[in-house]
C-alpha angles and dihedrals in degrees: 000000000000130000094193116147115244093203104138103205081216083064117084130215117267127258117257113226138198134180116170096314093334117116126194138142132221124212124190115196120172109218129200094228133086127271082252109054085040088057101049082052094058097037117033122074098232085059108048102071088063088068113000131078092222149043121251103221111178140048119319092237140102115281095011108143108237132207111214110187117184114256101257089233086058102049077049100059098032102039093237098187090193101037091177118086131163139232152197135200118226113173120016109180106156117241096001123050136013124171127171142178110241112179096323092318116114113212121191128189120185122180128195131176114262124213092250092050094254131113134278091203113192130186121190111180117185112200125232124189117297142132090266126104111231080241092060107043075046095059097046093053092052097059092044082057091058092039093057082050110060080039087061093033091052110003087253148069143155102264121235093281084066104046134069132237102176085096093073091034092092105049096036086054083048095049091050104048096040 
């Protein structure tokens, strides 16, 4: 197994958000790759492990309840005691926008066609509560966008349980207690 680290100096860091008490953060990545073949990444089971720390199990349409079991490499590396979460999804426009519930965190993805016939990806993740720090659940978005990415950019990658987000841990805490 590898720890690298995925950060792509050309990524930026997310954006922290806050709204009242609410904390999020928003990423925008441009991809290569067509509105299409971005959205089958984000959307279709053969395809998660590759980024996502966990499984979709359920319909692909708004307000289908989803099982999202942690990928077993990944209770392994990280000691998840409950592997198993739930879902919901919340939004379901093909090829453009998918948002779901997991566990009180709301995760939006919205696609749209670049010039160059590319991807303007954008992730907004609203926190619920949960034991993790926003720096943390940053962090760890960030590397699953990497991670999507060197799936799109060479039909593999690692999955989350193989790379290494403690890279991004310092300056997300800093962005967002600063």
């Amino acid at each position: 197994m590898s720890n690298r680290p995925l950060h792509a100096p050309d990524q930026p860091l997310g954006s922290p958000l806050r709204d009242g008490e609410r904390r999020g953060v928003r990423f925008q990545r441009r991809l290569r790759h067509a509105p299409e073949l971005v959205w089958r990444a984000i959307t279709e089971r053969e395809h998660l492990a590759a980024w996502l720390p966990v499984d979709m199990i359920g319909e692909r349409r708004a307000g289908a309840a989803l099982e999202m079991p942690f990928w077993p490499a990944v209770v392994e590396r990280f000691g998840i005691p409950d592997p198993m979460t739930r879902g919901e999804v919340t939004v379901w426009e093909p090829t453009s926008t998918f948002e779901w519930n997991w566990d009180g965190d709301v995760i939006r993805f919205d696609l749209a066609p670049g010039a160059d016939g590319g991807t303007m990806l954008t992730l907004v993740t609203w926190f619920g509560p949960a034991p993790v720090e926003p720096w943390d659940a940053s962090a760890g978005w960030h590397t699953c966008l990497d991670l999507m990415a060197e799936l799109l950019d060479t039909g593999a990658a690692p999955g989350p349980a193989a790379a290494n987000p403690d890279p991004q841990l310092e300056p997300y805490r800093l962005a967002f207690t600063t």
